[in-house]
Structures are given as C-alpha cells and as structure tokens.
C-alpha positions as CSV (number, residue, x, y, z in Angstrom):
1,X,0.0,0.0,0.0
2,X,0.9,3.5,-0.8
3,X,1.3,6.3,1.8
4,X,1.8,10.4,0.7
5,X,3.9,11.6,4.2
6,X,1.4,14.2,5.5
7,X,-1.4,12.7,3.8
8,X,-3.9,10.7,6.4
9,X,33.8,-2.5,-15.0
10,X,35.0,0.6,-17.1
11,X,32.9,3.0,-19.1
12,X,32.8,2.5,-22.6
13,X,36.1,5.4,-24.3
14,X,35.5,6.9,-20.6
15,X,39.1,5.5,-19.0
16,X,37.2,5.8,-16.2
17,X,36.8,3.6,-13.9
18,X,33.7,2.7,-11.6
19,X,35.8,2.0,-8.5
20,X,37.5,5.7,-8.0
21,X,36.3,7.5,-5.5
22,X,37.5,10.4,-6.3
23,X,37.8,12.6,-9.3
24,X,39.3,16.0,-10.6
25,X,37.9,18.8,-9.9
26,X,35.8,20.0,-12.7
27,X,37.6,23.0,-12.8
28,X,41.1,22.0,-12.5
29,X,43.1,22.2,-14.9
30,X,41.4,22.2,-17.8
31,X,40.0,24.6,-20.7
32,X,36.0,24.9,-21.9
33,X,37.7,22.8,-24.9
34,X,38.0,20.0,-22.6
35,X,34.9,18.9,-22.8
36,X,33.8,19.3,-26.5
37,X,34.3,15.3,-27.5
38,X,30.8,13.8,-25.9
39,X,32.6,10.6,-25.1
40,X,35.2,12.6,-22.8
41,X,31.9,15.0,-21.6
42,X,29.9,12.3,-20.2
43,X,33.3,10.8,-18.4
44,X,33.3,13.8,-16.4
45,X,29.5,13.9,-15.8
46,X,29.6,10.5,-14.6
47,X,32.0,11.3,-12.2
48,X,30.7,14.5,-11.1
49,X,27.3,13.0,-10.4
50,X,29.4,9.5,-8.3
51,X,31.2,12.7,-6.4
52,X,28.7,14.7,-5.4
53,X,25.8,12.5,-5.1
54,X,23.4,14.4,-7.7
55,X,23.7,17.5,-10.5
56,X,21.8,19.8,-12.0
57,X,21.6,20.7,-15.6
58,X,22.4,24.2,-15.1
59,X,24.9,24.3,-12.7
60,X,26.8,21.4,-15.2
61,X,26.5,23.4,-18.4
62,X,28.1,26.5,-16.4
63,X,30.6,24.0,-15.3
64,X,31.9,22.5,-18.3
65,X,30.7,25.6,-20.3
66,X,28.5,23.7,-22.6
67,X,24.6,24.4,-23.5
68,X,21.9,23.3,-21.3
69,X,20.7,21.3,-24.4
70,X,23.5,19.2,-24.5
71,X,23.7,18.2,-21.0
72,X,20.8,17.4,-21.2
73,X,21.3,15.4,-24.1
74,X,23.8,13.6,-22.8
75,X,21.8,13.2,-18.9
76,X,19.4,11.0,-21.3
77,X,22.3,9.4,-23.1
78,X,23.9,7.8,-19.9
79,X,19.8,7.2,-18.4
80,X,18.9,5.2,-21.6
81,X,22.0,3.2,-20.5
82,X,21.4,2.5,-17.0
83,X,24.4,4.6,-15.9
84,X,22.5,7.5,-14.5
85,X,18.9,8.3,-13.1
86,X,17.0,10.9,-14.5
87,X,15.6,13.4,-12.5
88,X,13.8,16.7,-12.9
89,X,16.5,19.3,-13.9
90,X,19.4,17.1,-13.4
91,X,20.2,13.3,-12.7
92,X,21.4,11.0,-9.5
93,X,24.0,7.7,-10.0
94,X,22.9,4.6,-9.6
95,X,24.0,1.0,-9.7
96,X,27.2,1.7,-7.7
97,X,28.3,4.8,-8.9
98,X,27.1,6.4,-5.5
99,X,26.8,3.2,-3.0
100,X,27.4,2.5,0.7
101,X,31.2,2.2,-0.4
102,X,31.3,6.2,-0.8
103,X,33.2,7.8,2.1
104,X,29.9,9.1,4.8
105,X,31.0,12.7,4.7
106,X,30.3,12.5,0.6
107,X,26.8,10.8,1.6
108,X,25.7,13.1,4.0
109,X,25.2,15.8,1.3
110,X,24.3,13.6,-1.7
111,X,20.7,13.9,-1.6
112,X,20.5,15.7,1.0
113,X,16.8,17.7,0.6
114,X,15.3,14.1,-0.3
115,X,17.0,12.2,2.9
116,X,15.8,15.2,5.2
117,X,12.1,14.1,3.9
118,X,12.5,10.5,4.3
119,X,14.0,11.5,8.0
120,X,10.9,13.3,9.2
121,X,8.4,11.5,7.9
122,X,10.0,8.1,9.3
123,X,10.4,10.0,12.8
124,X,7.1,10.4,12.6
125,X,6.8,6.7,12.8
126,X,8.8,6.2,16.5
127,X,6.7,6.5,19.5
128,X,8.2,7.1,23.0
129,X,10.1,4.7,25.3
130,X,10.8,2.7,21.8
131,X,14.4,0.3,21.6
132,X,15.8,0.9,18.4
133,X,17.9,-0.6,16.6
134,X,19.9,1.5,13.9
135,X,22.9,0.9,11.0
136,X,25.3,3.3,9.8
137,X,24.5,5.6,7.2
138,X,23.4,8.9,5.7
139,X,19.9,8.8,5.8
140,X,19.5,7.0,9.0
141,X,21.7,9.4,10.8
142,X,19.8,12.5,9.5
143,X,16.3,10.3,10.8
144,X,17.9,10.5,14.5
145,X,18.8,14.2,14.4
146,X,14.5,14.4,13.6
147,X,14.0,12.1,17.3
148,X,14.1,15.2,19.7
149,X,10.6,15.5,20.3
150,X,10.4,12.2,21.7
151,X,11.5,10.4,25.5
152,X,12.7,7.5,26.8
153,X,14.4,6.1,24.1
154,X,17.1,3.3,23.4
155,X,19.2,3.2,20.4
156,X,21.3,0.7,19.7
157,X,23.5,1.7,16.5
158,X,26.9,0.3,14.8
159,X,27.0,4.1,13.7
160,X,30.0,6.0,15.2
161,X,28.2,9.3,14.3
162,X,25.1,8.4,15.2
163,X,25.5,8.7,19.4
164,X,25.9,12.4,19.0
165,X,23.4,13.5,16.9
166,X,21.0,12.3,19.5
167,X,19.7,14.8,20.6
168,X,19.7,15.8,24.9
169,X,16.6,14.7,26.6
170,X,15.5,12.2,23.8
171,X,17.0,8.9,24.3
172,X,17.7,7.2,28.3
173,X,20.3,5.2,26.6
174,X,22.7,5.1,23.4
175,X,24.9,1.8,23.2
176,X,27.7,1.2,20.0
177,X,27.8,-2.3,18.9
178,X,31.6,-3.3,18.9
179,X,34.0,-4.8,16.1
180,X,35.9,-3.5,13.5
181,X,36.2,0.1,12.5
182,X,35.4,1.4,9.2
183,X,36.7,4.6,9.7
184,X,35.5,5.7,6.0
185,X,32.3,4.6,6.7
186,X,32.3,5.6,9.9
187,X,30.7,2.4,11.2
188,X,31.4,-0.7,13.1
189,X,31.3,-4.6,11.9
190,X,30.5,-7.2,13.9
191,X,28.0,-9.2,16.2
192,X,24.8,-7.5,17.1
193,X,25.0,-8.2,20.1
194,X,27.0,-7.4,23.4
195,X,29.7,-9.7,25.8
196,X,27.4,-11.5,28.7
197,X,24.3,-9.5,27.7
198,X,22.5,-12.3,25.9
199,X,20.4,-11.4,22.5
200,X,19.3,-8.1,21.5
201,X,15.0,-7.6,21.2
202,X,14.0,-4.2,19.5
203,X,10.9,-2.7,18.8
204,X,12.1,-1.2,15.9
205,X,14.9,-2.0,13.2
206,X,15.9,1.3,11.1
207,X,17.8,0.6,8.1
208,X,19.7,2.0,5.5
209,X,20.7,0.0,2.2
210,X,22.3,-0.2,-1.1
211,X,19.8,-1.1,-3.1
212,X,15.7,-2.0,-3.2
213,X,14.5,-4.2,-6.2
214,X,12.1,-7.0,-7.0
215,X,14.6,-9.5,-5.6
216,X,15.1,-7.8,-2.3
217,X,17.7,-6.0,-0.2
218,X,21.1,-5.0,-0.9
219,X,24.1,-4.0,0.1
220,X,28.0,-3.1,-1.3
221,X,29.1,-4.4,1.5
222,X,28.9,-8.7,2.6
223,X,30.1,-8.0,6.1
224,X,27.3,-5.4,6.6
225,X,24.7,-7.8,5.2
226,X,24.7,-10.5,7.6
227,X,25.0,-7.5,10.2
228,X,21.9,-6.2,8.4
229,X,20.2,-9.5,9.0
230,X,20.8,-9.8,12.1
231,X,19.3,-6.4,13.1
232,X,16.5,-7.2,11.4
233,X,16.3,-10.2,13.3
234,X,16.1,-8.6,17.0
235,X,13.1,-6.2,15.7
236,X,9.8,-6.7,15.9
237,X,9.2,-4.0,13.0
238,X,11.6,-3.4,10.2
239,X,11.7,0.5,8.5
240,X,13.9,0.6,5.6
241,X,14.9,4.1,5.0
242,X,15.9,4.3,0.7
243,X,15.9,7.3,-1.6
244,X,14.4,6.6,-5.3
245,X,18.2,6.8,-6.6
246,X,18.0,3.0,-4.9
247,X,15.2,1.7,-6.7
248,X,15.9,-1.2,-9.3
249,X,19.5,-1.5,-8.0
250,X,20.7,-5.0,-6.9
251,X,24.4,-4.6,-5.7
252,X,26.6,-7.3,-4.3
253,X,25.4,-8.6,-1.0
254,X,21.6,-10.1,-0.3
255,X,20.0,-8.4,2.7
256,X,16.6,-10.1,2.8
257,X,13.4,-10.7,0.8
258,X,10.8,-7.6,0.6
259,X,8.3,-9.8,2.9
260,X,11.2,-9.4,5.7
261,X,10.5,-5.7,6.0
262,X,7.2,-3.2,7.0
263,X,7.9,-0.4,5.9
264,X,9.9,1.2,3.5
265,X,10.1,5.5,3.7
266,X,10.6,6.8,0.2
267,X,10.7,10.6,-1.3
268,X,9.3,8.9,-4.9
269,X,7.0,6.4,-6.1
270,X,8.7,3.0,-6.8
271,X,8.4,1.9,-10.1
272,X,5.4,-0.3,-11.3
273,X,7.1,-3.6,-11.1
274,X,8.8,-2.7,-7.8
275,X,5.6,-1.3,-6.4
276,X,3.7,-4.7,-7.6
277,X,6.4,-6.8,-5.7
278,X,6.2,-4.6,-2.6
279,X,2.4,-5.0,-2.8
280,X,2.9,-8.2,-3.0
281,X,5.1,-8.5,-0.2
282,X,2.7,-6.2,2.1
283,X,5.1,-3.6,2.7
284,X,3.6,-0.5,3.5
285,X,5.6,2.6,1.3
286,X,5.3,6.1,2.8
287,X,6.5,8.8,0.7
288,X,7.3,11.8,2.6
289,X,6.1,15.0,1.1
C-alpha cells in the first residue's frame, strides 16, 4: 500500500573507472575545450554525479561551459544506458556509482533535501520509550537528528556518528555495537549483540541499504549484510529508509526478501514492477512529502 507523508567494470572510451572514488575537480586544470568530444563529456558527468551525489543541468552546463541542451542530451544518453537516473532538472547515479562504499562525509550531502524528507516523515513513525535498533548511514543518521521531540528512548546503532546526533533529553540510553572500525564509513562490523548481555529484542529495526529491487535487499558491503540481517532479526518492526536513486538496484550482498520488512520511507513512487512486488510483499511505502 501507498502512503503520501502528511497525507492521512569501465565505461565505454571513458578511462574511467567505476571504482575511483575520487575525481578532478571539474575545474582544474582544464580549458572549456575540454569537454567538447561527448565521449570525454559524459566521463566527467559521470564522475561529477558519483562525487557529489546528484547534478543539475544548469549548474553542469556553467561547469563545463556547454549548453543546457546538450547536458541534457547527454543526462538521457547515460539514463537510456542504466548509468544514470533521470531526475527533474538534473540526474542521481545509480548501480554503484554512488553506494554505501562512498566515504559518509560525501553521503551526507548527496541527496541531501530528499533524505531530510524520508527522516521526518520516518520520525514520525517512533513513539516514545521505543528500543531501536539503527545501521550506519546517511539517511538513518539525519532520521535521528528528527528524534528530539520524543523520551525514553534506546538506540542501539553500529553508527559511530550516530551517538551524537542524539539529541539531549531524547534517548535514556545510546549503546555502540563493537568490532571492527570502518573509519571511511564511519561504522562498526560485527555481532549485534553485546559480551554476557545475551540477544538483543528491538521494537524497531531502522535501516539504510544499497539497493531495493524485486529480488530484495542490498548492500555493497557482505560484512554489513549479515550484520543487516541480524538487526533485522532482533526487531519486531523493520523501517527501511531508501531514496528513489536505490530503486531497481541490486548490488553485491543479499539483505533479505521484501516480505522481511514493513515499511519502507521513500521521497518517490517505486516503479510499477517494484511497487507490484512490494504490494505483493505487504510492505507498507510512505512517501514523505
């Protein structure tokens, strides 16, 4: 069912490759010439868009000082290709171009206006005195900075960032799941769980992922999948927190099944055949307005 939030390998002549992290600056070193071959163009639009997390059609044309028309020209190239996700006045990467691999600090702004949306409208979804259980990411981390209204919280979270974004007042206890440090990430990986304290039982499991498609769950990351599952696991209710730019993506590690989760907080409507399988599945989808 539907919900309105507020309602009741290498790129082809590219020598790019999808793995860097990085890129140069657009503006370094280089002369409006640059960027006059549309093979070389749509190199550097690919990686502006894996850098930043989204562009606009305006602010690239300025950029590599090229009409709007062609941008946007070449924005449906790379879309009719699968390599980037049309939106209105610009595009988002997808499939891996802009995945849970990305360093958190380049996350956190990526999407930034839709993730704020998903946040509040998913807080809207946590009552007081709750247990929650919470991963690492982006979008989960802006959901708990949107918690302050409530009391009597406990969050349990592998997120490193995530203890002090809660807010004073909100939560009577915050408690970091051990194991190893991904200090890119900013998470930890290991056993949900904690020395002598027996199992974990949560009201609520907030997650983030990698991707959301008929098949599932997914993230870049196998160690974070089976400490996905897990979370899941101790909750009695499951909220996946996605942006559309994860719709139809299946990247490397299985999370679970559609029918393992309640809820899923969008900004967009899925696509039919994802909407159909989450249907199916009786997920509930709230997208927040």
């Amino acid at each position: 069912m539907l919900y309105l939030a507020g309602d009741s390998e290498q790129f082809p002549g590219s020598g790019m490759s999808t793995t860097d992290k990085t890129g140069p600056s657009p503006q370094h070193g280089r002369t409006d010439s640059d960027f006059s071959l549309p093979a070389r163009r749509r190199s550097e639009l690919l990686n502006i868009a894996k850098t930043r997390g989204s562009i606009t059609v305006t602010e690239i044309a300025n950029e590599l000082a090229v009409s709007t028309d062609t941008i946007r020209r070449d924005l449906d190239y790379l879309s009719g290709r699968g390599l980037l996700m049309r939106t209105h006045g610009g595009a988002v990467p997808v499939d891996g171009f802009m995945d849970r691999d990305t360093p958190i600090g380049i996350r956190v702004n990526a999407r930034a206006t839709e993730k704020a949306r998903i946040a509040r409208a998913a807080a809207a979804l946590i009552v007081d005195g709750e247990t929650l259980i919470i991963n690492g990411g982006s979008t989960t981390r802006a959901l708990v900075g949107e918690l302050g209204s409530l009391r009597n919280l406990t969050i349990v979270t592998n997120s490193l960032s995530v203890p002090a974004a809660v807010l004073p007042n909100t939560a009577r206890g915050v408690y970091l799941l051990g194991g190893q440090i991904r200090q890119e990430l900013q998470v930890t990986i290991g056993a949900v769980g904690f020395a002598d304290a027996g199992p974990i039982s949560a009201d609520t499991a907030i997650i983030g992922v990698g991707g959301v498609s008929t098949s599932g769950f997914s993230t870049t990351m196998l160690e974070e999948a089976t400490m996905i599952t897990a979370m899941m696991v101790s909750a009695r209710r499951v909220i996946v927190l996605a942006d559309a730019a994860k719709f139809g993506a299946t990247v490397l590690a299985h999370i679970s099944s559609l029918a393992r989760v309640h809820v899923l907080v969008t900004d967009a409507r899925p696509p039919p055949d994802l909407m159909a399988a989450l249907e199916e599945a009786e997920v509930e989808v709230i997208v927040a307005d």
